[in-house]
C-alpha beads as a LAMMPS data file, in Angstrom:
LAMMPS data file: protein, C-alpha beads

363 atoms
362 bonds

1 atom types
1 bond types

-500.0 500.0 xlo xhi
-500.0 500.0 ylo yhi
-500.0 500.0 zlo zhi

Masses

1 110.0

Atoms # bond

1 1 1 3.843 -25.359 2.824
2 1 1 2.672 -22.517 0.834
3 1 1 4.643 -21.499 -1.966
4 1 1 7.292 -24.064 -3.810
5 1 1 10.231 -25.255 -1.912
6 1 1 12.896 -23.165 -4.444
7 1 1 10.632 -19.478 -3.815
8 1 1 10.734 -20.366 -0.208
9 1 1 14.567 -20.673 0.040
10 1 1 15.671 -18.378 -2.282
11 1 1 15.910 -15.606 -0.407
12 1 1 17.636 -17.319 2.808
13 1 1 21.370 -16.940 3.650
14 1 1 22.472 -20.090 4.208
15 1 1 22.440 -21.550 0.666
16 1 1 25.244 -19.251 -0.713
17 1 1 27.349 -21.582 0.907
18 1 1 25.952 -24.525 -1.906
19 1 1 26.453 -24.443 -4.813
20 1 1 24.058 -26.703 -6.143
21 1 1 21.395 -24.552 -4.267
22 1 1 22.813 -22.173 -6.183
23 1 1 22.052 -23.744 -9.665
24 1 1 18.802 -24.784 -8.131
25 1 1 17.789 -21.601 -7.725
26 1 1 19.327 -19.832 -10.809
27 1 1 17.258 -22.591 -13.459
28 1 1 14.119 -20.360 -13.272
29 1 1 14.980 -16.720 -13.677
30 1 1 12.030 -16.130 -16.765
31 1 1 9.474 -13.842 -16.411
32 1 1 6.740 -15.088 -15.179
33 1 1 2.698 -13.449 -16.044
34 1 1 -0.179 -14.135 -14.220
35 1 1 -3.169 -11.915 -15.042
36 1 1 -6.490 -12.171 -13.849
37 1 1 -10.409 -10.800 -14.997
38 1 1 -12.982 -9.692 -12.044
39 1 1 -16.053 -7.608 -11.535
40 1 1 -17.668 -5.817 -8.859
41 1 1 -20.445 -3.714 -7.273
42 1 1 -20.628 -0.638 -5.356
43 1 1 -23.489 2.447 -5.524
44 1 1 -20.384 5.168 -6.420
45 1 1 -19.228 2.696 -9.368
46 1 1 -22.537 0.384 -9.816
47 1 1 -21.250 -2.369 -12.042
48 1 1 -17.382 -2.187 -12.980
49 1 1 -15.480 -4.877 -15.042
50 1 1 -11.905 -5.322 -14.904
51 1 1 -8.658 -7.284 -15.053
52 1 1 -5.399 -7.231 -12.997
53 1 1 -2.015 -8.858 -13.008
54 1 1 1.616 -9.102 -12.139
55 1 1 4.847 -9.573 -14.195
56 1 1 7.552 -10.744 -12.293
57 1 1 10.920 -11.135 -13.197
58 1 1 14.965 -10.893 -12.371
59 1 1 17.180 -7.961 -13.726
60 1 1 20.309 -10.783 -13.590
61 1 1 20.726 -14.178 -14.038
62 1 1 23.822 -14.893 -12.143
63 1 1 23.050 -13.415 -8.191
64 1 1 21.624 -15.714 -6.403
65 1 1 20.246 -13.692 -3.433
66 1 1 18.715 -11.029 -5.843
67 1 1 15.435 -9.978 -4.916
68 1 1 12.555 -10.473 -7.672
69 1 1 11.566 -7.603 -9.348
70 1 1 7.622 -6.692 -10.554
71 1 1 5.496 -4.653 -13.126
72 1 1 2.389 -4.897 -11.515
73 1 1 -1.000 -3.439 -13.385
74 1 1 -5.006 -3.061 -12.855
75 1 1 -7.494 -1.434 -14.017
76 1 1 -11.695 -1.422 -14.688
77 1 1 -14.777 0.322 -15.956
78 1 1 -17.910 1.104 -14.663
79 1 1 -21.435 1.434 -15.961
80 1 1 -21.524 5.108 -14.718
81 1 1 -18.330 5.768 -17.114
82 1 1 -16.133 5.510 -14.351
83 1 1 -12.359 4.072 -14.614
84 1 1 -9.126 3.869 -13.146
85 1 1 -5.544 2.475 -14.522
86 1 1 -2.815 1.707 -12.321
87 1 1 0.472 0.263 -12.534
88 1 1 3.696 -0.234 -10.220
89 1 1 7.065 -1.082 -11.209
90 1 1 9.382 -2.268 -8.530
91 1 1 13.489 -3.071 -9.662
92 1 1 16.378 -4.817 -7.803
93 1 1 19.672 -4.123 -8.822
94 1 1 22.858 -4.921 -8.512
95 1 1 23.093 -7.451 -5.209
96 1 1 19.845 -5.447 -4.397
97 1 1 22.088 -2.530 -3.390
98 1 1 19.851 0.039 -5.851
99 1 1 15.749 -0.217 -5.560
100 1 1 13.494 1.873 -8.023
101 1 1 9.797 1.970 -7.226
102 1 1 7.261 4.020 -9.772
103 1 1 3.335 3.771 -8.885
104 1 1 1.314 5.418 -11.590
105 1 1 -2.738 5.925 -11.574
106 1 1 -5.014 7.337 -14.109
107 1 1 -8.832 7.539 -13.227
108 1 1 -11.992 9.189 -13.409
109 1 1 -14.362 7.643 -10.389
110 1 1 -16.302 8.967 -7.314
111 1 1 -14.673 9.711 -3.735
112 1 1 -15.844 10.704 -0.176
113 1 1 -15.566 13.245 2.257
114 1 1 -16.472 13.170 5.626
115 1 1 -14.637 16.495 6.504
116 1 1 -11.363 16.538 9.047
117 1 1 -11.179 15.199 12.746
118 1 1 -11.903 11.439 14.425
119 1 1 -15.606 12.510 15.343
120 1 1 -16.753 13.370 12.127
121 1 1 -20.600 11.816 11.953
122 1 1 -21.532 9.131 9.379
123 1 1 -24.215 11.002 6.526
124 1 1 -25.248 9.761 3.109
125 1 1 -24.375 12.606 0.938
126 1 1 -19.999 12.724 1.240
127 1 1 -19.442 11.705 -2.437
128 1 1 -17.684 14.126 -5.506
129 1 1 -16.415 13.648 -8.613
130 1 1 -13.115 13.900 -9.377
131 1 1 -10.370 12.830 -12.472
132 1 1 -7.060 11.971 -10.955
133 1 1 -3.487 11.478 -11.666
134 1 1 -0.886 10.492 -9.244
135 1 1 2.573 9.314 -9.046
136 1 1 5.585 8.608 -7.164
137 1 1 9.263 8.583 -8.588
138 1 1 11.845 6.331 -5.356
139 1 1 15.856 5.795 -6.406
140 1 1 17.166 4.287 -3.426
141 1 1 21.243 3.293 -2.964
142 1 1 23.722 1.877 -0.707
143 1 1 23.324 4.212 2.532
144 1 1 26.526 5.670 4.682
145 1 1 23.427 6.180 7.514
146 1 1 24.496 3.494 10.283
147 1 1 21.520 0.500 10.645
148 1 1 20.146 1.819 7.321
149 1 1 20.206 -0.346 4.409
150 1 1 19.411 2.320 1.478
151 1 1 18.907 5.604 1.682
152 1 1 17.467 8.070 -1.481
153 1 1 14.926 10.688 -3.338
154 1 1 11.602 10.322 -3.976
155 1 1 9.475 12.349 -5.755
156 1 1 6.053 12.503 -5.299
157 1 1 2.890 14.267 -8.002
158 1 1 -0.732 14.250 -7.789
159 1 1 -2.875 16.072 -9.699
160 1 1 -6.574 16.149 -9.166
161 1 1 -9.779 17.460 -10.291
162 1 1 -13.291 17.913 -9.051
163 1 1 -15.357 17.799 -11.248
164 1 1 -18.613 17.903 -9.544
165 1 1 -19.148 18.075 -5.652
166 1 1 -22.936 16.396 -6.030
167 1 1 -24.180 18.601 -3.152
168 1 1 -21.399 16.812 -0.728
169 1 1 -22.104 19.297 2.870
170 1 1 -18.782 19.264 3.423
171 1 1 -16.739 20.163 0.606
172 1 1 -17.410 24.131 -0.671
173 1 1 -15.217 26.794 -1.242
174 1 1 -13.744 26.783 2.889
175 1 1 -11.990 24.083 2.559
176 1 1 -8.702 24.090 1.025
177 1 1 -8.406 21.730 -2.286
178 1 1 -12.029 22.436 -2.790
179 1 1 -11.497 22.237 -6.565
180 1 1 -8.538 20.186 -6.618
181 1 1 -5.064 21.346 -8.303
182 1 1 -1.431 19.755 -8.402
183 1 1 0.881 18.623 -5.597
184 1 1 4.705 18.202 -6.565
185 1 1 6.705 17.067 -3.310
186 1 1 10.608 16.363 -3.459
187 1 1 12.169 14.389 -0.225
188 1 1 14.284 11.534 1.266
189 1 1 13.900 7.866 2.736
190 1 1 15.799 5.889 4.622
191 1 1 14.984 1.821 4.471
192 1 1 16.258 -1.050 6.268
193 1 1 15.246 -3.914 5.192
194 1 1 15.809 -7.660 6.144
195 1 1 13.197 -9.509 5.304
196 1 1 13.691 -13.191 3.790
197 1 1 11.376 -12.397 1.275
198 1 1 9.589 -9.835 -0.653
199 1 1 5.921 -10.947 -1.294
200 1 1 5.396 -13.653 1.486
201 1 1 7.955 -12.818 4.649
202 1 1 8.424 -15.057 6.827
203 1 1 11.481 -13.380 9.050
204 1 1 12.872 -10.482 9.269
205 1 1 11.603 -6.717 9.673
206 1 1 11.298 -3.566 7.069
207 1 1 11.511 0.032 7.948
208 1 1 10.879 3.000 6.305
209 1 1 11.095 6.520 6.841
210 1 1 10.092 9.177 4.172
211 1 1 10.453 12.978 4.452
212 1 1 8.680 15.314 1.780
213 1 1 8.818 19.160 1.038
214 1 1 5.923 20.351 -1.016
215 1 1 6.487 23.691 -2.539
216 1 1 5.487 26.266 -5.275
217 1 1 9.281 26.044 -6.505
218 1 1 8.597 22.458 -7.693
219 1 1 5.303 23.494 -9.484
220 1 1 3.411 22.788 -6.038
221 1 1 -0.221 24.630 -5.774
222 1 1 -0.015 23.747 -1.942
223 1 1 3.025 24.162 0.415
224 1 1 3.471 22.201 3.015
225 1 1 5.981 19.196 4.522
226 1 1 5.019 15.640 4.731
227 1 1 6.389 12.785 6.753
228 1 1 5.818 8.626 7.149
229 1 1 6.864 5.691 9.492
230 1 1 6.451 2.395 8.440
231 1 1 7.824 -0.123 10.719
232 1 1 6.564 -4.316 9.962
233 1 1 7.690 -7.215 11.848
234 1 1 7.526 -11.099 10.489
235 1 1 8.108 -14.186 12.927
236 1 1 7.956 -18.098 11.828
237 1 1 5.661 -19.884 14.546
238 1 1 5.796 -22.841 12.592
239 1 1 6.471 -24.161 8.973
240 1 1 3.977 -22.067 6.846
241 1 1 2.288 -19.909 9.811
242 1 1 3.735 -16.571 10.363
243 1 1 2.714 -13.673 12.897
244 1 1 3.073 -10.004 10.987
245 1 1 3.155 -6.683 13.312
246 1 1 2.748 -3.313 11.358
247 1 1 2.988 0.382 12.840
248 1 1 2.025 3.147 10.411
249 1 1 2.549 6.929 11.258
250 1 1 1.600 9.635 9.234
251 1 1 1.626 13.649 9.183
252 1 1 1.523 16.791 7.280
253 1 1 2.040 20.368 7.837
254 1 1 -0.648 23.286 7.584
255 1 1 -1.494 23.975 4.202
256 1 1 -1.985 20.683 2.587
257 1 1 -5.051 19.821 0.785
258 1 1 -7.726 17.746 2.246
259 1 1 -7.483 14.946 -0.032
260 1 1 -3.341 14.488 0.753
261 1 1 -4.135 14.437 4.247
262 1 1 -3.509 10.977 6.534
263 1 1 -6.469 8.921 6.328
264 1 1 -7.751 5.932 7.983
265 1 1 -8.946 3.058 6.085
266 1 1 -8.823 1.220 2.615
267 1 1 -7.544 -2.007 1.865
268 1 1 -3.815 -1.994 3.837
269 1 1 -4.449 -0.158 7.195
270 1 1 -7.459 -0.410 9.326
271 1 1 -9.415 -2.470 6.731
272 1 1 -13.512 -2.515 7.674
273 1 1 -12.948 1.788 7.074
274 1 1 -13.486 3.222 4.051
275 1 1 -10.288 5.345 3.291
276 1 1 -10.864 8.399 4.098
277 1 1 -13.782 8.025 6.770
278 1 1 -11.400 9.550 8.990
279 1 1 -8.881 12.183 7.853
280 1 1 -6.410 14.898 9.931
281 1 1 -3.035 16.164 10.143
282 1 1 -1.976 13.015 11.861
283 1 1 -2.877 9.027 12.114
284 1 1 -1.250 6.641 13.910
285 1 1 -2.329 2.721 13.254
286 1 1 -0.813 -0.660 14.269
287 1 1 -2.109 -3.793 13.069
288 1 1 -1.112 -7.575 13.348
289 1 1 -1.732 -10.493 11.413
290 1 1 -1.745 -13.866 11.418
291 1 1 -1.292 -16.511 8.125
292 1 1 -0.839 -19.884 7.784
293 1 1 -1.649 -22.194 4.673
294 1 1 -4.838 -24.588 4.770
295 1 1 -4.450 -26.704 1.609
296 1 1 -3.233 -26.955 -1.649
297 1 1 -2.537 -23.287 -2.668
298 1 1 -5.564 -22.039 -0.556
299 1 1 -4.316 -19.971 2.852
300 1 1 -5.817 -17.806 5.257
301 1 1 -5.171 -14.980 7.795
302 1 1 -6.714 -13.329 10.758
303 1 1 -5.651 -9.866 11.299
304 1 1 -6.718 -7.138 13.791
305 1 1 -5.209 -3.602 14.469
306 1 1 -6.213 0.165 16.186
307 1 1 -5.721 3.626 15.169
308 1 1 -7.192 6.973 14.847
309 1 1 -6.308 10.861 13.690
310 1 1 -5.656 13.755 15.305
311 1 1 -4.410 17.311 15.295
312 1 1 -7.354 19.246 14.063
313 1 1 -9.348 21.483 16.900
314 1 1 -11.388 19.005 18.930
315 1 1 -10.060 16.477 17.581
316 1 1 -7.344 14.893 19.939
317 1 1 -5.936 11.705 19.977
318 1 1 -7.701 9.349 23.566
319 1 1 -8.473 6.177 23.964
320 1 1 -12.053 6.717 24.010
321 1 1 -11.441 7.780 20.411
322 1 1 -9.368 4.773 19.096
323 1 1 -10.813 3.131 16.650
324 1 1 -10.529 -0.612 15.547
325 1 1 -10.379 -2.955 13.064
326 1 1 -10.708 -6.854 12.693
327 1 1 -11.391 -9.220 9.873
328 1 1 -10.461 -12.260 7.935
329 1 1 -9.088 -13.321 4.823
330 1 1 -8.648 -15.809 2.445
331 1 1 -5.425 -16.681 -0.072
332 1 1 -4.667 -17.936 -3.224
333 1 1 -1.474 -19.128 -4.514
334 1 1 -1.178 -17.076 -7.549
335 1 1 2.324 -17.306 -8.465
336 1 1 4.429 -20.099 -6.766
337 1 1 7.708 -19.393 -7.564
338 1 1 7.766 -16.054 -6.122
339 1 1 4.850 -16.599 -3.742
340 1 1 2.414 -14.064 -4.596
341 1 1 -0.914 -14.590 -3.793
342 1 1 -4.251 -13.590 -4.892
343 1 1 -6.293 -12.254 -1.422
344 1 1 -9.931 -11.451 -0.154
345 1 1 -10.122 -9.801 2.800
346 1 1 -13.068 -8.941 4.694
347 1 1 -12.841 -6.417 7.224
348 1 1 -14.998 -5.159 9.995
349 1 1 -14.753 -1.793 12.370
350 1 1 -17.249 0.243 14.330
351 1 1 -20.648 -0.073 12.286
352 1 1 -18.660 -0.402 9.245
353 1 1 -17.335 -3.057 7.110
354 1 1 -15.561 -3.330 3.663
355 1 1 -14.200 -6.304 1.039
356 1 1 -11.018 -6.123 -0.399
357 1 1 -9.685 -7.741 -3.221
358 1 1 -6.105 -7.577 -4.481
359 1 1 -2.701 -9.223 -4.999
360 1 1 -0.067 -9.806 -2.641
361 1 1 -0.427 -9.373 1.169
362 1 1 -1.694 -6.106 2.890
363 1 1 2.207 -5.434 4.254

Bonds

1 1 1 2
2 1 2 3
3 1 3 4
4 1 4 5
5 1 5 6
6 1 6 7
7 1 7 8
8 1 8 9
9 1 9 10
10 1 10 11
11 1 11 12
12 1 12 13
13 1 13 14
14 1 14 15
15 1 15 16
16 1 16 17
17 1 17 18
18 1 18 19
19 1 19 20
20 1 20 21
21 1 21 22
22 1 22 23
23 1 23 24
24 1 24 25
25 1 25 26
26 1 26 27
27 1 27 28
28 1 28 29
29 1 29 30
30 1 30 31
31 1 31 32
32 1 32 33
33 1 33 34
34 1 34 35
35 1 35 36
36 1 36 37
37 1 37 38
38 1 38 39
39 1 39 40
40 1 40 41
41 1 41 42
42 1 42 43
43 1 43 44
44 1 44 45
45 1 45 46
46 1 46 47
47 1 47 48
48 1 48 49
49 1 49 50
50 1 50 51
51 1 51 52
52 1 52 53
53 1 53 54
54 1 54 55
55 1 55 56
56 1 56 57
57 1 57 58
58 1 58 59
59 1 59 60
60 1 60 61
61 1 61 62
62 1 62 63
63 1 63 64
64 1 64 65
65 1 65 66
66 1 66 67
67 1 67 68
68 1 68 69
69 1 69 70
70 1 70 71
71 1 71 72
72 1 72 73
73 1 73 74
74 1 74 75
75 1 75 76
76 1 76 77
77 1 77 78
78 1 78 79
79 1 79 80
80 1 80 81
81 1 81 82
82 1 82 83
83 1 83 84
84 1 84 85
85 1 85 86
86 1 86 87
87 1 87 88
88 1 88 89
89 1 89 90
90 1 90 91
91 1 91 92
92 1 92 93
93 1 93 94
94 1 94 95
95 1 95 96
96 1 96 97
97 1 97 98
98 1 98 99
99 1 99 100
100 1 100 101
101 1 101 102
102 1 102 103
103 1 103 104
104 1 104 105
105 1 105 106
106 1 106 107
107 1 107 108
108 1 108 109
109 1 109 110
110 1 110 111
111 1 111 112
112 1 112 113
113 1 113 114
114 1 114 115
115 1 115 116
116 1 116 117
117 1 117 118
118 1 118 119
119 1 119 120
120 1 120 121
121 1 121 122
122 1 122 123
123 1 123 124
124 1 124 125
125 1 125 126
126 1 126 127
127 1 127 128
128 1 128 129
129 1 129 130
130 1 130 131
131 1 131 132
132 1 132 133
133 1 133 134
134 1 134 135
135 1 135 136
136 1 136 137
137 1 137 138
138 1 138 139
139 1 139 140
140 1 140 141
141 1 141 142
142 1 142 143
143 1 143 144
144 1 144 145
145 1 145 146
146 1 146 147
147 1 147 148
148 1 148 149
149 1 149 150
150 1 150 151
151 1 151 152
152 1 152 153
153 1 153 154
154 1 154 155
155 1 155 156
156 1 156 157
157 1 157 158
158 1 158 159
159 1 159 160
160 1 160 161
161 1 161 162
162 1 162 163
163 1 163 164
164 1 164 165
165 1 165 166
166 1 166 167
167 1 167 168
168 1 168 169
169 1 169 170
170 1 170 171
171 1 171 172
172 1 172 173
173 1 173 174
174 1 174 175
175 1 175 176
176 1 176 177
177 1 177 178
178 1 178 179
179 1 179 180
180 1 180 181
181 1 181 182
182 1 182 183
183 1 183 184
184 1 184 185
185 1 185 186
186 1 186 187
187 1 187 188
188 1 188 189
189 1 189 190
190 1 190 191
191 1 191 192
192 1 192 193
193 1 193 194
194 1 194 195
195 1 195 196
196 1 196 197
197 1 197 198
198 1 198 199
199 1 199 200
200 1 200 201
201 1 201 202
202 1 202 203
203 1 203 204
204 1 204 205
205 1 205 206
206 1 206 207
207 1 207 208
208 1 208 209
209 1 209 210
210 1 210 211
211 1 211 212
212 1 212 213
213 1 213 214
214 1 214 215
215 1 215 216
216 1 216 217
217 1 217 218
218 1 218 219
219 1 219 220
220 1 220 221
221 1 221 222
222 1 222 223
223 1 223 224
224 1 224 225
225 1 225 226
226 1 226 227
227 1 227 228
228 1 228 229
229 1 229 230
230 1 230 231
231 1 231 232
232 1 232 233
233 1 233 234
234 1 234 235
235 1 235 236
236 1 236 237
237 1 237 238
238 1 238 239
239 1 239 240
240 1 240 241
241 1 241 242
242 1 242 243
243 1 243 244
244 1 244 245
245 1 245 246
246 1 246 247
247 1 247 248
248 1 248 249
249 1 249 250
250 1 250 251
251 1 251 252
252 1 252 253
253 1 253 254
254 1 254 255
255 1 255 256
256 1 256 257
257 1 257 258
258 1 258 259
259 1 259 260
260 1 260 261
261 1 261 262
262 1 262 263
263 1 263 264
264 1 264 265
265 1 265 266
266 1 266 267
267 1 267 268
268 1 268 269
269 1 269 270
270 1 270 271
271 1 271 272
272 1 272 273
273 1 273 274
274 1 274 275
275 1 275 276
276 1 276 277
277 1 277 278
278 1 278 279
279 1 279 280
280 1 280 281
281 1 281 282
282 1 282 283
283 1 283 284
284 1 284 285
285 1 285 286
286 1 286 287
287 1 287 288
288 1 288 289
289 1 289 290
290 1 290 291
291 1 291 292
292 1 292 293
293 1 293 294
294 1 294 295
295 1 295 296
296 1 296 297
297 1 297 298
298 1 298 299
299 1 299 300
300 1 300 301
301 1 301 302
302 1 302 303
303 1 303 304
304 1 304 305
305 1 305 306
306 1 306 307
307 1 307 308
308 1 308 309
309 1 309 310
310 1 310 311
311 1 311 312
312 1 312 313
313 1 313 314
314 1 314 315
315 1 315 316
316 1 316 317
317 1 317 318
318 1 318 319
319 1 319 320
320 1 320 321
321 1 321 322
322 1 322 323
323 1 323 324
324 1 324 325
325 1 325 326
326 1 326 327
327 1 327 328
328 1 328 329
329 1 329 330
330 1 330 331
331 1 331 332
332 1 332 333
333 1 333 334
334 1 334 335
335 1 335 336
336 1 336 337
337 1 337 338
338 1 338 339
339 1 339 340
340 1 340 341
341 1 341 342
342 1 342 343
343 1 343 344
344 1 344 345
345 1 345 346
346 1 346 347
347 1 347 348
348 1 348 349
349 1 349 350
350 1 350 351
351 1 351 352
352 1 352 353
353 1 353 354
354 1 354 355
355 1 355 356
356 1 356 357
357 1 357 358
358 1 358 359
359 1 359 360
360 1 360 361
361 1 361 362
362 1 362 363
């Protein structure tokens, strides 16, 4: 089986009834680090060195079914002087009744536009130059909502930019976020959540819905609302080998920027696209996935999925628009107490590809 027998169980209902599973479970509660160096090529970035890694770790000693909590961080730099920080931290409190995510990222690096709709043709010159900083700000708590688990604010900031189009065709002074500026959103989620485990799931269902209101009163250069659907599905098929279903829906209101608006692509959704190949005022995606272990920490997973945007003139959503996505992946048991794992996925859509390299799974 993937992952150590203790990570595996600790999540599962059935021992709070034992209390030596209990004490089994409660011996390793210590941080644990596992960092890692890479490198990589691309013409935007040329070659980029970097290193990556995940701290994971309990906020109590004595609950059993708490959920692990993570500082996760990345970063590189390129030959062309390009960089980018990141880092997440992701708490469980309290019986995992209160949840507090905050995503950072600091960069300086090279983007692409294609310009907005699902037909948008496939030319050389889409890349600008941009310095970055974004961030998100979730409290979640016990919800009164019926079927939802938690329910709370999130704040969401980006502020971005351009520093230099480089000629891009598509990106001059008629479309709105030409030169960049600051977003500053305020909203609400609502979360159910019952999967068995947080990094490697192999039961259970999450759901998320997020509403945002973007407005000059919160410092906003751009008003409009925002909203998201995440919906993912896990089912056992055997011991180790798990089918994963994912629906993603996205949309924002007139006046948003072109860079906050849903995009297809990038290393979670529709991987093969480039994120961003496709942009609008709406995307809808579904993807599913299949892992299973192969041998000693090494795993692997098939995954394949559909979606497109919409909402723009002329560009509507129809099946002969769809796009797709397929690929395959490979796994590596990074962390086996809390069964993270280190992943390569390569990803194919229509006359595109794309290689992704990361920790923990897609969704």
């Amino acid at each position: 089986m993937l992952g150590g027998t203790v990570a595996a169980r600790a999540q599962e209902p059935a021992f709070e009834d034992s209390s030596l599973a209990v004490l089994t479970v409660l011996e390793d509660r210590s941080a644990k680090i596992a960092a890692y160096p890479y490198a990589f090529y691309t013409p935007e970035t040329e070659l980029a060195v970097g290193a990556g890694g995940i701290v994971t770790f309990f906020t109590s000693k004595e609950e059993a079914d708490l959920r692990p909590s993570k500082v996760g961080f990345g970063g590189y730099y390129s030959t062309r002087k390009q960089y980018k920080i990141s880092q997440t931290t992701q708490l469980f409190l309290d019986r995992n009744r209160w949840f507090l995510l905050v995503p950072l990222e600091f960069g300086s690096f090279v983007d692409k536009y294609w310009g907005v709709g699902n037909t948008q043709p496939d030319i050389p010159e889409v890349d600008y130059k941009l310095d970055a900083f974004t961030g998100r700000i979730v409290l979640e708590g016990p919800s009164p909502v019926p079927f939802v688990l938690r329910d709370g604010f999130v704040y969401e900031f980006t502020h971005r930019d351009i520093t230099d189009t480089l000629g891009n065709p598509n990106l001059d002074s008629t479309v709105l976020g030409y030169e960049g500026g600051l977003t500053s959103g305020l909203g609400v989620d609502l979360v159910r959540d019952s999967r068995d485990h947080i990094f490697w799931p192999e039961a259970g269902a999450y759901h998320r819905l997020t509403f945002l209101w973007f407005d000059g009163f919160l410092g906003s250069d751009y008003d409009y609302l925002e909203w998201e659907l995440d919906l993912r599905r896990f089912q056992k098929l055997s011991e180790g080998q798990v089918l994963a279903f994912h629906f993603h829906g996205h949309a924002v209101g007139s006046g948003a920027p072109f860079y906050e608006l849903p995009a297809l692509g990038g290393g979670n959704i529709m991987r093969g696209y480039f994120r961003g190949r496709y942009r609008d005022r709406y995307s809808l995606a579904f993807q599913v996935e299949y892992r299973r272990p192969l041998w000693w920490r090494l795993g692997a997973v098939l995954f394949a999925g559909g979606g497109d945007v919409f909402g723009s003139e002329g560009s509507e959503l129809t099946w002969d628009s769809l796009k797709y996505s397929y690929g395959v992946g490979l796994r590596f048991l990074f962390n086996s107490r809390d069964r993270i794992n280190l992943r390569a996925d390569f990803g194919f859509g229509q006359d595109t590809s794309g290689v992704y390299f990361g920790l923990e799974e897609a969704f």
